[in-house]
TORBA-58255 format. One record per residue: x, y, z of N, C-alpha, C, O in turn; residue number from 1. Coordinates in steps of 0.001 Angstrom, whole numbers, always signed. Layout:
N
<n.x:X, n.y:Y, n.z:Z, ca.x:X, ca.y:Y, ca.z:Z, c.x:X, c.y:Y, c.z:Z, o.x:X, o.y:Y, o.z:Z, seq:NUM>;
...
This chain:
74
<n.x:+136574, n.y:+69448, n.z:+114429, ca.x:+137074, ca.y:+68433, ca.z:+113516, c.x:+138552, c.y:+68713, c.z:+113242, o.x:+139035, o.y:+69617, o.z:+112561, seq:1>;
<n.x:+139077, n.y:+67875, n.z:+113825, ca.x:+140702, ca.y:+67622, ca.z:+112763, c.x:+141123, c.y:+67281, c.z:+111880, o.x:+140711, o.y:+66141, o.z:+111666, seq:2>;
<n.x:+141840, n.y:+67644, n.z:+111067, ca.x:+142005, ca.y:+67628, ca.z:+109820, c.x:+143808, c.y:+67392, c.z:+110013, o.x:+144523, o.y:+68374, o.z:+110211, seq:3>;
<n.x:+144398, n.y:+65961, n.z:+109922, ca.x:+145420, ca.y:+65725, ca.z:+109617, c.x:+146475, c.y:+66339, c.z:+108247, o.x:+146052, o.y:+66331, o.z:+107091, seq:4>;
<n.x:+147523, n.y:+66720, n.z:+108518, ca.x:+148529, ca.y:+66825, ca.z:+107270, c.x:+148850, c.y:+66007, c.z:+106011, o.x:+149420, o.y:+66232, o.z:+104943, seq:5>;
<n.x:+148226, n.y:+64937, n.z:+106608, ca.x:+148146, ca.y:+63446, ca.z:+105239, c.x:+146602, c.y:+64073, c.z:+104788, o.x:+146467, o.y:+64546, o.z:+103660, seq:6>;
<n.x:+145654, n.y:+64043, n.z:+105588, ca.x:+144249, ca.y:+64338, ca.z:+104994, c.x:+144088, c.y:+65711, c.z:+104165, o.x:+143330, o.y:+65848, o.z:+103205, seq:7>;
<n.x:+144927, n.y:+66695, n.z:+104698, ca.x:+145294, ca.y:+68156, ca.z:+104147, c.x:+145562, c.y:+67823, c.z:+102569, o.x:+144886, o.y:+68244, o.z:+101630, seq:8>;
<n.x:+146429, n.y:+67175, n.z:+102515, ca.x:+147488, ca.y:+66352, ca.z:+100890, c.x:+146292, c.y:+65729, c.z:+100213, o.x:+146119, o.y:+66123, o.z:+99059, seq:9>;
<n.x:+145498, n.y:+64916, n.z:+100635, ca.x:+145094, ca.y:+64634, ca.z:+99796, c.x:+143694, c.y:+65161, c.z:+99116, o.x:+143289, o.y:+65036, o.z:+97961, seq:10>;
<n.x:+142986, n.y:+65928, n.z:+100500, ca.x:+141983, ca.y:+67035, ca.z:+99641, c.x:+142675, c.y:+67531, c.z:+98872, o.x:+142159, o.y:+67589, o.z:+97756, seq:11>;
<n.x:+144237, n.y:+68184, n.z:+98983, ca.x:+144490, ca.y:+69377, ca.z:+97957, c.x:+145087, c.y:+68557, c.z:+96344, o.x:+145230, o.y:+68952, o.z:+95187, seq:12>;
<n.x:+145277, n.y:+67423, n.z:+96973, ca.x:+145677, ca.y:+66569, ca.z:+95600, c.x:+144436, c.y:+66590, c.z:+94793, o.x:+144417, o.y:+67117, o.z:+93681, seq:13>;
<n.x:+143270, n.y:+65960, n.z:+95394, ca.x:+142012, ca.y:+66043, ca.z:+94489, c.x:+141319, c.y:+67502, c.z:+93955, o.x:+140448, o.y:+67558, o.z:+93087, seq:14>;
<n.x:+141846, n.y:+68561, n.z:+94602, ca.x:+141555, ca.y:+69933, ca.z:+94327, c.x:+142288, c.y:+70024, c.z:+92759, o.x:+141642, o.y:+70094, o.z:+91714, seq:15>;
<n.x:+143955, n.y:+70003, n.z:+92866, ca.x:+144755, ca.y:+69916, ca.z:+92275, c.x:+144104, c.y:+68955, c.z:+90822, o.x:+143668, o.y:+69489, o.z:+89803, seq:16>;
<n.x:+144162, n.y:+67883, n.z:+90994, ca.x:+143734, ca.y:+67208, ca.z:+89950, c.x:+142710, c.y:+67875, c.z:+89004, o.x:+142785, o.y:+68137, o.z:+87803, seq:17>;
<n.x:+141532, n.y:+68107, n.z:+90096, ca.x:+140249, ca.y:+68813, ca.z:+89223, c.x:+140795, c.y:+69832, c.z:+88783, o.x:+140200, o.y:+70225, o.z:+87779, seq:18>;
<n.x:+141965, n.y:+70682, n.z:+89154, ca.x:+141876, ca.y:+71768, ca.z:+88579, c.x:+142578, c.y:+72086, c.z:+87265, o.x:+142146, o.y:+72872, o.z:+86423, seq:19>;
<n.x:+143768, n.y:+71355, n.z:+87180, ca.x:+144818, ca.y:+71152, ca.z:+86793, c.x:+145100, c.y:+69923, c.z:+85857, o.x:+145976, o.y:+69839, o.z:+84997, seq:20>;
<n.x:+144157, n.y:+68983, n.z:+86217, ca.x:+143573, ca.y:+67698, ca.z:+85318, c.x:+145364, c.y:+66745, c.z:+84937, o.x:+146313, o.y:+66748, o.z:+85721, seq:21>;
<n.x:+145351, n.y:+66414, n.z:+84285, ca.x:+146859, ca.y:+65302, ca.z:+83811, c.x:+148214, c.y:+66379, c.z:+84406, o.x:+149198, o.y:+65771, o.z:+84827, seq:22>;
<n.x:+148265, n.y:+67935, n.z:+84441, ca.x:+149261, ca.y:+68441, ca.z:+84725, c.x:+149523, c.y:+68470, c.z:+85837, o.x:+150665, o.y:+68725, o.z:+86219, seq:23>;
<n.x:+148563, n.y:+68223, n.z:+86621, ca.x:+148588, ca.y:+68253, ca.z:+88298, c.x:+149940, c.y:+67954, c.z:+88873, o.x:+150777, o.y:+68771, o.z:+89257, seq:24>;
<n.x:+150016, n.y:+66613, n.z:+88869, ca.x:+151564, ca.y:+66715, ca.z:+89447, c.x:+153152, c.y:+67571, c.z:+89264, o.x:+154126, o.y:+67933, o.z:+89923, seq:25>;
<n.x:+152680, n.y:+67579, n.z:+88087, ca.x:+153838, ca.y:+68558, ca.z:+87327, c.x:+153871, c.y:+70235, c.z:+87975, o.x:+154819, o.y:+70998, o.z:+88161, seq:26>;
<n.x:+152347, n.y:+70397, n.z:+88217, ca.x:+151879, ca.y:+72120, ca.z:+88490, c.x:+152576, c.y:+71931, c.z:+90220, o.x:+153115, o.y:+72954, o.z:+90642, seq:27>;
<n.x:+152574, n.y:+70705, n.z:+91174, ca.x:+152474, ca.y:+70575, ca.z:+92235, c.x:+154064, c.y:+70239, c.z:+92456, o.x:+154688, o.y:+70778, o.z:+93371, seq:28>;
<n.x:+154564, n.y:+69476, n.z:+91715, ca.x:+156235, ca.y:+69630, ca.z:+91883, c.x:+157274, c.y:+70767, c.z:+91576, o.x:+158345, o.y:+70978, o.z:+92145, seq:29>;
<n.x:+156630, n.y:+71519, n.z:+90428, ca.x:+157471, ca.y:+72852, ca.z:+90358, c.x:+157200, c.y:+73605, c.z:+91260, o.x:+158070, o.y:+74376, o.z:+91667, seq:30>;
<n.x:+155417, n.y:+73590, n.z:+92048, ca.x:+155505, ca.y:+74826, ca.z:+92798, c.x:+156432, c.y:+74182, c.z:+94385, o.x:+156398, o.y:+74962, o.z:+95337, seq:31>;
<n.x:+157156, n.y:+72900, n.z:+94585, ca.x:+157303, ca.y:+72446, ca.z:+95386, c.x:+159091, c.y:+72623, c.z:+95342, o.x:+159860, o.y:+72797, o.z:+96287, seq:32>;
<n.x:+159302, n.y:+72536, n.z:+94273, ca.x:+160560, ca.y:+73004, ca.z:+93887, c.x:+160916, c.y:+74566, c.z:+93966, o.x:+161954, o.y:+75027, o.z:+94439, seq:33>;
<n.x:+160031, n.y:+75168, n.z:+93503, ca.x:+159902, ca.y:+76396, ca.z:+93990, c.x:+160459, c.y:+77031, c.z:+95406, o.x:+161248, o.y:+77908, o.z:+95756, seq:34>;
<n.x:+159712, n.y:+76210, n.z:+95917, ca.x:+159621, ca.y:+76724, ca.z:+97464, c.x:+161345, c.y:+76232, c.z:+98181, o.x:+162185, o.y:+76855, o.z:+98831, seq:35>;
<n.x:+161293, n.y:+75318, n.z:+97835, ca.x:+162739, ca.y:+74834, ca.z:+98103, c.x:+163896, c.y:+75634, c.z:+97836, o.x:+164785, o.y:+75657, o.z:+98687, seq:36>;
<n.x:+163976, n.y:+76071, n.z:+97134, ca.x:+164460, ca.y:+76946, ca.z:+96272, c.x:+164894, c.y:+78362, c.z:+97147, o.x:+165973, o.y:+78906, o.z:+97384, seq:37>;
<n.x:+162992, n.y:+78761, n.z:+97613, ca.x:+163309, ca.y:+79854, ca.z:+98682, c.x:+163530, c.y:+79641, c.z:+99763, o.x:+163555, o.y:+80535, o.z:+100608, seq:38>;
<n.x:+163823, n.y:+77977, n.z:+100109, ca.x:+164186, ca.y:+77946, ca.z:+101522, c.x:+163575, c.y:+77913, c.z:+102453, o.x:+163954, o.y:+78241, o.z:+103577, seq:39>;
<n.x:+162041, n.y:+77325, n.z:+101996, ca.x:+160770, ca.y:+77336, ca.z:+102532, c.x:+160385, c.y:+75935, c.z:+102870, o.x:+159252, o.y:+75535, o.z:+102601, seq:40>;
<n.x:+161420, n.y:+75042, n.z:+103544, ca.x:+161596, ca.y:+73502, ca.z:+103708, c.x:+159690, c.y:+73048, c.z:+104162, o.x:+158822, o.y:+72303, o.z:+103708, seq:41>;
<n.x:+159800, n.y:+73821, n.z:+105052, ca.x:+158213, ca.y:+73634, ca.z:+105066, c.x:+156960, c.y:+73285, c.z:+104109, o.x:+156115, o.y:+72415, o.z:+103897, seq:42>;
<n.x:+157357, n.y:+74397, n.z:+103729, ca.x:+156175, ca.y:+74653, ca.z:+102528, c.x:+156214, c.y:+73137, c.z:+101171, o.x:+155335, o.y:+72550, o.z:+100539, seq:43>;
<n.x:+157991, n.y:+73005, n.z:+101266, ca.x:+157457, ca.y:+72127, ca.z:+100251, c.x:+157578, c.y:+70786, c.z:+100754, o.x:+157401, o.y:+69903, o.z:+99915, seq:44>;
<n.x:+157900, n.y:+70348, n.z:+102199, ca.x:+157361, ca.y:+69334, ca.z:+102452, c.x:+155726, c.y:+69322, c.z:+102185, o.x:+155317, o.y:+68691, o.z:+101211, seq:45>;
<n.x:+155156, n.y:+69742, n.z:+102708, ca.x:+153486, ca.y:+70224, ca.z:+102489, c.x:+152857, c.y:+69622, c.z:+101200, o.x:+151870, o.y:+68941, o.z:+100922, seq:46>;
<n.x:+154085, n.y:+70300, n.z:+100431, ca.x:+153740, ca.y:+69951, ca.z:+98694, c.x:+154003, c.y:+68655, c.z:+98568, o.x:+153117, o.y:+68073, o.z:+97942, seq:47>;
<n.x:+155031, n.y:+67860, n.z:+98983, ca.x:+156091, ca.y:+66840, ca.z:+98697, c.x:+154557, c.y:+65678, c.z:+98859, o.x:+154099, o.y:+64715, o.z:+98245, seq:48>;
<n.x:+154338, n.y:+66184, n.z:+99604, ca.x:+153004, ca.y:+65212, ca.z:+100355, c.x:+151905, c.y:+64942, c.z:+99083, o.x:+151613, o.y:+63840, o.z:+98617, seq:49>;
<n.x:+151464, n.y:+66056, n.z:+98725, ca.x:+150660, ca.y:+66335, ca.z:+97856, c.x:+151019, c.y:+65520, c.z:+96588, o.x:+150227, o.y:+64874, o.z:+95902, seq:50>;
<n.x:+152496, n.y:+65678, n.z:+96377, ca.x:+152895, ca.y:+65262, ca.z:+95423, c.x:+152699, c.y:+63660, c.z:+95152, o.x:+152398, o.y:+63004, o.z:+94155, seq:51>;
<n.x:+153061, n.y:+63290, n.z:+96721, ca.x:+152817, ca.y:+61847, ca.z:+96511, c.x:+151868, c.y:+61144, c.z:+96949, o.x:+151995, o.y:+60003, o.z:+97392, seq:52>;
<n.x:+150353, n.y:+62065, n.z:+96821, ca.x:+149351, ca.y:+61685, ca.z:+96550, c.x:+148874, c.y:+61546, c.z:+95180, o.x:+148232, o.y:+60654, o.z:+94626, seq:53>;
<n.x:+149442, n.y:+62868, n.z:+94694, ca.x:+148798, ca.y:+62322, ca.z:+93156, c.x:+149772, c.y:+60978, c.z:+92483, o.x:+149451, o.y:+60144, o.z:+91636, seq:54>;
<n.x:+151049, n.y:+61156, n.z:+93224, ca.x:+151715, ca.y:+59872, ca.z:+92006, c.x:+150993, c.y:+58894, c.z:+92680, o.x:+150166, o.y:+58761, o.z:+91778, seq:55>;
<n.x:+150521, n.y:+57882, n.z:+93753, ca.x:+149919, ca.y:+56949, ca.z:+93875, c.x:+148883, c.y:+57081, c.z:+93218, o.x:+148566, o.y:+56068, o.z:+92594, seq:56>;
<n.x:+147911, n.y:+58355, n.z:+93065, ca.x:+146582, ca.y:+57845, ca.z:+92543, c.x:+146698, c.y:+57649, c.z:+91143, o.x:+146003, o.y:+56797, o.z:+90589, seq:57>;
<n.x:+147703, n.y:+58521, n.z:+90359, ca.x:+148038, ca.y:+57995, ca.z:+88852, c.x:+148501, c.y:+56657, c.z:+89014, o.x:+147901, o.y:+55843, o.z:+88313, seq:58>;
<n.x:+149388, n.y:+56211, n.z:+89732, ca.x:+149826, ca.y:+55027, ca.z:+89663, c.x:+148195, c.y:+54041, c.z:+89537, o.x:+147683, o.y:+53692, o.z:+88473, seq:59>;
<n.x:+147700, n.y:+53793, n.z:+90783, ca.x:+146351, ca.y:+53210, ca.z:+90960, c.x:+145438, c.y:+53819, c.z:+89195, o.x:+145480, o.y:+53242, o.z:+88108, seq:60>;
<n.x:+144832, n.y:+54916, n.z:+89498, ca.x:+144270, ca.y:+54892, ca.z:+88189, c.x:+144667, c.y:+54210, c.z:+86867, o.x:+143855, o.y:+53807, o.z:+86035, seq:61>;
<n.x:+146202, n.y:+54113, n.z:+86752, ca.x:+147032, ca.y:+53442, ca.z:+85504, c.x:+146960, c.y:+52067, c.z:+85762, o.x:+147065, o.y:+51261, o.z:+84838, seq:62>;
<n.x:+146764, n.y:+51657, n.z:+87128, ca.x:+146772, ca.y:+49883, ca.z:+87060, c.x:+145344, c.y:+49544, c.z:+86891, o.x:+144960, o.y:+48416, o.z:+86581, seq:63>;
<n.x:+144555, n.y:+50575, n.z:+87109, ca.x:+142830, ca.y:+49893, ca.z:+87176, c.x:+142849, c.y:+50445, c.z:+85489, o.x:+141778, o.y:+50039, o.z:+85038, seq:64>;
<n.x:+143455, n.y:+51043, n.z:+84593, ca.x:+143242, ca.y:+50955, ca.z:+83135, c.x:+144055, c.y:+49782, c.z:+82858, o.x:+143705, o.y:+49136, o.z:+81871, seq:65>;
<n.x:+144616, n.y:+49549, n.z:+83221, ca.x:+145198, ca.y:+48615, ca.z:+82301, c.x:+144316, c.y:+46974, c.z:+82810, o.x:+144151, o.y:+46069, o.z:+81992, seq:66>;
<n.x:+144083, n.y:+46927, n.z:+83534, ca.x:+142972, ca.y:+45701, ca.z:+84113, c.x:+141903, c.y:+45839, c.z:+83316, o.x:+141269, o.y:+44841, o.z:+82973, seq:67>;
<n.x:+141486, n.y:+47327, n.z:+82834, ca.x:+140292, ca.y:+47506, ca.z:+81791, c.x:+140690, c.y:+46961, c.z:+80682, o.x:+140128, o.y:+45982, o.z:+80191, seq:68>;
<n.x:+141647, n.y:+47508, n.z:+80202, ca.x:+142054, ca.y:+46922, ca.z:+78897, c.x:+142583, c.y:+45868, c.z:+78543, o.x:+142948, o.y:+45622, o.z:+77393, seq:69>;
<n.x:+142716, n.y:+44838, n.z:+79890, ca.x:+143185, ca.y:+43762, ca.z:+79637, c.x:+142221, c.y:+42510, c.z:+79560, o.x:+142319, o.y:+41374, o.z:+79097, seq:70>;
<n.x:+140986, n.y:+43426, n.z:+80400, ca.x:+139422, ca.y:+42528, ca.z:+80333, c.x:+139240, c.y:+42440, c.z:+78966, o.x:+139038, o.y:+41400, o.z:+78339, seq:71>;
<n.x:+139316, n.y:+43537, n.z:+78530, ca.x:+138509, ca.y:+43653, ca.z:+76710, c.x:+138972, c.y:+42872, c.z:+75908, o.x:+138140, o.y:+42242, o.z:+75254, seq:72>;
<n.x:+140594, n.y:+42574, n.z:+75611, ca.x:+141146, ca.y:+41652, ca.z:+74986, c.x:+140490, c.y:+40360, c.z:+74742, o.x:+140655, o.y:+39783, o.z:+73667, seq:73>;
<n.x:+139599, n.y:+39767, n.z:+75876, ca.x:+139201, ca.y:+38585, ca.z:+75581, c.x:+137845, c.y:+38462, c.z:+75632, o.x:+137312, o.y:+37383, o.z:+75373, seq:74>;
């Protein structure tokens, strides 16, 4: 089985999330900044990925609340 670098990101995004819960992205951009930092272009592309898995799924999760809360209104 292969396991793509997009598919890699986003198991570790959902790892991340569960683990890390609302801070996730935050825990996943410093350690991504981090790495940059040491010059580890790699590593935080890797992250960068990750990263922008969780901002779409907050994004998505934030538009399917607000569709919730916009049902209830009426």
């Amino acid at each position: 089985m292969h396991v793509s670098s997009d598919d890699a990101a986003m198991i570790y995004a959902r790892a991340c999330r569960a683990w890390y819960g609302r801070r996730a992205l935050s825990v996943v951009t410093s350690k991504m900044q981090e790495l940059e930092q040491r010059g580890d272009a790699g590593g935080a592309a890797a992250w960068a990925k990750v990263a922008v898995v969780l901002s779409q799924t907050r994004k998505s999760h934030h538009e399917q609340r607000e569709i919730a809360d916009h049902g209830r209104l009426y």
